[in-house]
N, C-alpha and C positions, 0 to 999 in steps of 0.2 A: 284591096285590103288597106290596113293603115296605111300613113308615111308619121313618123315622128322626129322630132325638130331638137334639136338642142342649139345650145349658141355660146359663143366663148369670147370674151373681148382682154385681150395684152395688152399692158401698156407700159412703155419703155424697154429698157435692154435684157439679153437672156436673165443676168443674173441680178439687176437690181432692179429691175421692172414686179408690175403683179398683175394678177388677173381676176377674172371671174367669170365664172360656169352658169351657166343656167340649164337647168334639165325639164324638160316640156315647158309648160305653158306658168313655169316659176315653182314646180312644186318643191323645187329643190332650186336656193343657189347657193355658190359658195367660194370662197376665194381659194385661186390659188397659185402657188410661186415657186421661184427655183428651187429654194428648201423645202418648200412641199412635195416635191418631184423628187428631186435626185438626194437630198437628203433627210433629217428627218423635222423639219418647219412645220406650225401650223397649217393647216389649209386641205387640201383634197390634191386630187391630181389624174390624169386621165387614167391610168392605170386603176386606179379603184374605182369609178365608174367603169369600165371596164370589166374588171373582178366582180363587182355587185351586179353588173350585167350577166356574165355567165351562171353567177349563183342564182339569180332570180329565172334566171331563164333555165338552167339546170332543172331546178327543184320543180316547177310550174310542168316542163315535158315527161319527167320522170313520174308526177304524178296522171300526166294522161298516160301515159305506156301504162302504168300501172293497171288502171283503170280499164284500159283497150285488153288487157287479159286476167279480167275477171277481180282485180284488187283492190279497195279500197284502202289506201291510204288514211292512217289519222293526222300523221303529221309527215315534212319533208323537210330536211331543215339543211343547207348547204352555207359550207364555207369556201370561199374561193381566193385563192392567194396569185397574184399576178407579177412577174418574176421582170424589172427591165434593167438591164445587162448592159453593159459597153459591147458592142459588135463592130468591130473594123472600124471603123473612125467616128460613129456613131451613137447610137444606142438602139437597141428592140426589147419588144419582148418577145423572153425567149421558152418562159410555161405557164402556163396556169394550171396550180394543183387546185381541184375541186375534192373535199371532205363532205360526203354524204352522210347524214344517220337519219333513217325513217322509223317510224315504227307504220309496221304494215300486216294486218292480222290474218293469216294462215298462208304467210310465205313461206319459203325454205329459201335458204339465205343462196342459194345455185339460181334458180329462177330469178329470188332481187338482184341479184350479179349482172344477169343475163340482161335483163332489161334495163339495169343503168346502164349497162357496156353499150346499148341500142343510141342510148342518150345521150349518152357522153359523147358520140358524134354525128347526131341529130338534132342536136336542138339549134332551131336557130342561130342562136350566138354562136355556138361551138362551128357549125357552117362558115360564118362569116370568118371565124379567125382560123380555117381550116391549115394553115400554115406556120401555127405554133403549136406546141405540142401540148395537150391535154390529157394528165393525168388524172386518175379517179381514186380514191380509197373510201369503201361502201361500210354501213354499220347499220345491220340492224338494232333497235332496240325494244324495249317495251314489248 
């Protein structure tokens, strides 16, 4: 299967240094620094790559589950909030709340439950970060 690449380069001290991200082969780069981190500074920060990670990977599985019982999706649209804490002398992240709303035509909203709840800790991503807690709140619409 694939392997995907990112690359990060720091330079200088925690708090007065900067960086920058790159995501694949440059489709995205972008700076980022202590106030983009931990407080609220221009820039990005792993945490929201991270968050955009599970969202895009959320939305993408939820539409195969769908799909793998009988459903056709028109749209899937996920928000994901990615939560990092002070933990003991440190810092983690400690949830990522994902907000779903699809619109999905002759569900019943028990069934779209059921197989976001499938996703919510199946999807890839949700796999790799299986020891943070992932929350879900589903919406149908349309």
């Amino acid at each position: 299967m694939a392997t995907r690449t990112s690359t990060a380069v720091w330079e200088g001290t925690l708090k007065e240094g900067k960086g920058v991200m790159t995501v694949g082969s440059g489709v995205y780069t972008g700076p980022f620094s202590f106030a983009s981190r931990f407080e609220s500074g221009n820039g990005t920060n792993p945490e929201e790559l991270i968050a955009a990670a599970s969202a895009g990977c959320f939305s993408m599985a939820l539409s195969a589950g769908l799909g793998k019982n009988g459903f056709t999706p028109t749209k899937v649209a996920t928000t994901a909030k990615a939560y990092l804490e002070k933990v003991g002398e440190g810092f983690g992240i400690t949830k990522i709340e994902l907000n779903c709303e699809a619109s999905v035509p002759g569900i019943d909203l028990a069934k779209f439950n059921e197989i976001a709840e499938g996703t919510r800790t199946g999807c890839p991503v949700s796999k790799a970060l299986a020891g943070t807690e992932i929350a879900l709140t589903t919406k149908l619409i349309g």
